[in-house]
C-alpha positions as a Markdown table, in Angstrom:
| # | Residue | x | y | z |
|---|---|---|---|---|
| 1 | Unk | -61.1 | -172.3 | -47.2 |
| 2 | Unk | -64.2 | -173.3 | -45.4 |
| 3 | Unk | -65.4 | -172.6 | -42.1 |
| 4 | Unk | -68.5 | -172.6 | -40.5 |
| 5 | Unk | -70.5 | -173.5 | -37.6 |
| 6 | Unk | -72.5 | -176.6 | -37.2 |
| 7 | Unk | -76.3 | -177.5 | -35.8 |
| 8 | Unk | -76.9 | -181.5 | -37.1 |
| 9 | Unk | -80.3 | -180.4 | -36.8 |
| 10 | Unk | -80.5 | -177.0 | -39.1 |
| 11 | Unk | -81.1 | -178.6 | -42.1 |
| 12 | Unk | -82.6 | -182.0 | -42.1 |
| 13 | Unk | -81.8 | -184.5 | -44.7 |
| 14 | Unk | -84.7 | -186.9 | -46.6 |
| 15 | Unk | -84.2 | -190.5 | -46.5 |
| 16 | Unk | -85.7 | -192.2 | -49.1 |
| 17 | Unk | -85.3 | -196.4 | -50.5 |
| 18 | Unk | -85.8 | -196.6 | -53.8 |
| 19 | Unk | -87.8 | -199.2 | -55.4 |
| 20 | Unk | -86.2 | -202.1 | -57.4 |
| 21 | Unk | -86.7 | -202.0 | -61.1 |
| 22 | Unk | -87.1 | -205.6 | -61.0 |
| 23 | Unk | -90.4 | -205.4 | -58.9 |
| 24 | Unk | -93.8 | -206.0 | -60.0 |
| 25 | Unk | -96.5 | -204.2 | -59.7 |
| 26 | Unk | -98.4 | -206.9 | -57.3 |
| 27 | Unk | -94.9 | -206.8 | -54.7 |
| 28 | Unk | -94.8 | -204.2 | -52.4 |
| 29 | Unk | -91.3 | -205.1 | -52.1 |
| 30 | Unk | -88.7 | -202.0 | -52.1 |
| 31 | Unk | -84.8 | -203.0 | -52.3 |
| 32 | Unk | -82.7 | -200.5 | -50.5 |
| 33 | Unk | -80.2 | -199.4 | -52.8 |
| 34 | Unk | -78.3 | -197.3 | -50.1 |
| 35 | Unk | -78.3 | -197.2 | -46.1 |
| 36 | Unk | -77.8 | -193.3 | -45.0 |
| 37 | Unk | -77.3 | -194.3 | -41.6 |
| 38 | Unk | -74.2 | -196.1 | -42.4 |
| 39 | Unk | -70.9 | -194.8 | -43.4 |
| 40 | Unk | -67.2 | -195.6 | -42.7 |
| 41 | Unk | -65.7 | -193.0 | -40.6 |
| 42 | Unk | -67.4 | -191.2 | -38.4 |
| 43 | Unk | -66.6 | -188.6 | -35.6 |
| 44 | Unk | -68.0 | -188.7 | -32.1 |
| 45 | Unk | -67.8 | -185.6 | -29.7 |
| 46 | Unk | -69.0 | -185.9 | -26.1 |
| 47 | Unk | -71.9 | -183.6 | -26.5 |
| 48 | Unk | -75.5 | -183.5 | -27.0 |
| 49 | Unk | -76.5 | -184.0 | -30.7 |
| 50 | Unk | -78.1 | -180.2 | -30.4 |
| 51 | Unk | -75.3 | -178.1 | -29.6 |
| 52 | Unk | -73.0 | -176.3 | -31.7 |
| 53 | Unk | -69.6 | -177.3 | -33.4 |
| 54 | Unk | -67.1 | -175.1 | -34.8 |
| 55 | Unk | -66.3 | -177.1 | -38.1 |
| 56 | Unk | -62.8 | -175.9 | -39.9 |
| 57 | Unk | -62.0 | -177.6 | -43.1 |
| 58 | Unk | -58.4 | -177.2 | -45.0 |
| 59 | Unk | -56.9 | -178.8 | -47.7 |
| 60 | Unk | -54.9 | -180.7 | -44.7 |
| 61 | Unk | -57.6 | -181.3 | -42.0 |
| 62 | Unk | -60.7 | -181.0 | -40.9 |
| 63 | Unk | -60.5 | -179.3 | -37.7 |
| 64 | Unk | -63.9 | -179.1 | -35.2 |
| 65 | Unk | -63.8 | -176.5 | -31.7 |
| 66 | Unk | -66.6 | -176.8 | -29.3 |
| 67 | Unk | -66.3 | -175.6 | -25.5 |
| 68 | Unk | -65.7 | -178.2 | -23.0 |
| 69 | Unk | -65.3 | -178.3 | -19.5 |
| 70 | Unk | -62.8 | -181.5 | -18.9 |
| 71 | Unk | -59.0 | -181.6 | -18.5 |
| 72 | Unk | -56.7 | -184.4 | -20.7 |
| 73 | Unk | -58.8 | -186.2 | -23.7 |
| 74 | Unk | -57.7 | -188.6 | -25.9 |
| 75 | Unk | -59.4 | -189.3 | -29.5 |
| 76 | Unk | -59.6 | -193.6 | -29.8 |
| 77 | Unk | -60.5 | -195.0 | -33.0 |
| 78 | Unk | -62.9 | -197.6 | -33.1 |
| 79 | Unk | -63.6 | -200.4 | -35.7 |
| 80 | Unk | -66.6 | -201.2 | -35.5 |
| 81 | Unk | -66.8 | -203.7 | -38.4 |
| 82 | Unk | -64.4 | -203.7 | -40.9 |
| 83 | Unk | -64.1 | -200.8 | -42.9 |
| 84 | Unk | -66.5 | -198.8 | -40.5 |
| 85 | Unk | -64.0 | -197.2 | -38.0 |
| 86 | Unk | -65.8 | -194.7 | -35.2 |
| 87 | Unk | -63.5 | -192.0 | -33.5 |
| 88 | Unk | -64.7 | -191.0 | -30.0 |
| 89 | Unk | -63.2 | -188.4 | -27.2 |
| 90 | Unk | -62.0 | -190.0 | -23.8 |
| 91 | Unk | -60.4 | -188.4 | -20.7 |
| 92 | Unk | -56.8 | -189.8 | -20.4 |
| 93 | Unk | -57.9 | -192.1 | -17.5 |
| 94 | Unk | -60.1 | -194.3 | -20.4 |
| 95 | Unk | -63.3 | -192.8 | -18.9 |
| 96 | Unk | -66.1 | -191.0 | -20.5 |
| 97 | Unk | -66.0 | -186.9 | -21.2 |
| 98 | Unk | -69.1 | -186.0 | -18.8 |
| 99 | Unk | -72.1 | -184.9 | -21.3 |
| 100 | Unk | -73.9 | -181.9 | -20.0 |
| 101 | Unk | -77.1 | -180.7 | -21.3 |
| 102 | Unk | -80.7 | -183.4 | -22.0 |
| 103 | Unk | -79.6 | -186.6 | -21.8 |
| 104 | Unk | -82.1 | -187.7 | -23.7 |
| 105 | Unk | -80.3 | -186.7 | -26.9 |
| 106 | Unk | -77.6 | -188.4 | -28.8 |
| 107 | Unk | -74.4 | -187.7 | -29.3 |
| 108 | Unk | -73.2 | -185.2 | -31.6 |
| 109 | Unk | -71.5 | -187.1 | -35.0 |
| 110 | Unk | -70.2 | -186.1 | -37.9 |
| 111 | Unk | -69.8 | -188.2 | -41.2 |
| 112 | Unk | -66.1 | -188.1 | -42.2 |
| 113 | Unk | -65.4 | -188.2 | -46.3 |
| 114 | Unk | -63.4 | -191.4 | -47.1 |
| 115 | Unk | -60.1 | -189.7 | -47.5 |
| 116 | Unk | -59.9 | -188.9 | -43.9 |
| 117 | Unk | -57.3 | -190.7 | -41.6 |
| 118 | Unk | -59.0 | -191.5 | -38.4 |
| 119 | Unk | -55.7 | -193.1 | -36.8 |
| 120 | Unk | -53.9 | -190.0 | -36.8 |
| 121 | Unk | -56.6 | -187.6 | -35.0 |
| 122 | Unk | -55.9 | -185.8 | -32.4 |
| 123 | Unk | -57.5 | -183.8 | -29.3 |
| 124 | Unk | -56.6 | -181.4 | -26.8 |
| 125 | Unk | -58.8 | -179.5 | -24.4 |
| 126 | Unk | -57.4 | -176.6 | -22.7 |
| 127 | Unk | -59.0 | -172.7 | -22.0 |
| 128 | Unk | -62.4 | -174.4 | -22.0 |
| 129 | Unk | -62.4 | -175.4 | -25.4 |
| 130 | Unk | -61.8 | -179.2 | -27.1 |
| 131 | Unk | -59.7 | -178.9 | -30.4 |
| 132 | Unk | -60.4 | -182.7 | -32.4 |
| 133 | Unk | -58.2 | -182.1 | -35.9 |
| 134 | Unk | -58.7 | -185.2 | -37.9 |
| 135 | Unk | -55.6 | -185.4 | -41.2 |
| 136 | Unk | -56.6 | -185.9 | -44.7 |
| 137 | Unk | -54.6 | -188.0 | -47.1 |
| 138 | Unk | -52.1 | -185.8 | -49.0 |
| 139 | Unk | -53.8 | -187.4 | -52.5 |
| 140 | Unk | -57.7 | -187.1 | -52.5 |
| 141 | Unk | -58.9 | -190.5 | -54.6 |
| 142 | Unk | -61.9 | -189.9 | -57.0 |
């Protein structure tokens, strides 16, 4: 099994474009062959982008702990185009999960593998601590 806590920041990822075979030498013209800021699931917990996640994955779910200080959440699935579907915590009442900490940071996000099933997460937050389990398909596609 693998477990282990998670800093978005500990180890920082290079993003490079690659350039186009087809280009000359006279065109300073790159083609991006991939956009790393994009990918199709993704999850969005209610805390600064700094602090640190509790990440849990079995062969049945990923499963992410961080402490919290509100009372009922619900996890809503967002599509933001199609195919790109964003999962974000909410209190029950459809308002936003106060954010404590800088504000000036950004949210902290984790990029879900494809064989993920966003529409059945769920989320509780009781004893100070928000529990988001997010399913995996029983057959993993290659």
């Amino acid at each position: 099994m693998f477990e282990k806590t998670v800093n978005p920041f500990a180890a920082k990822r290079s993003q490079r474009s690659m350039v186009s075979s087809t280009s000359t030498p006279s065109s300073n013209a790159k083609k991006l062959l991939r956009l790393p800021h994009v990918f199709a699931k993704i999850l969005e917990l209610p805390f600064p982008s700094d602090d640190d996640v509790f990440v849990e994955e079995r062969p049945q779910f990923y499963r992410f702990v961080a402490s919290c200080n509100a009372g009922g959440v619900r996890p809503l699935a967002i599509e933001i185009l199609p195919g790109i579907t964003k999962i974000v915590i909410k209190r029950m009442d459809g308002g936003d999960v106060a954010v404590e900490g800088n504000p000036g940071l950004g949210q902290w996000r984790f990029r879900l593998p494809p064989w993920t099933q966003p529409e059945m997460v769920t989320a509780v937050c009781s004893g100070g601590k928000l529990v988001v389990t997010v399913p995996k398909t029983k057959i993993r596609p290659n």
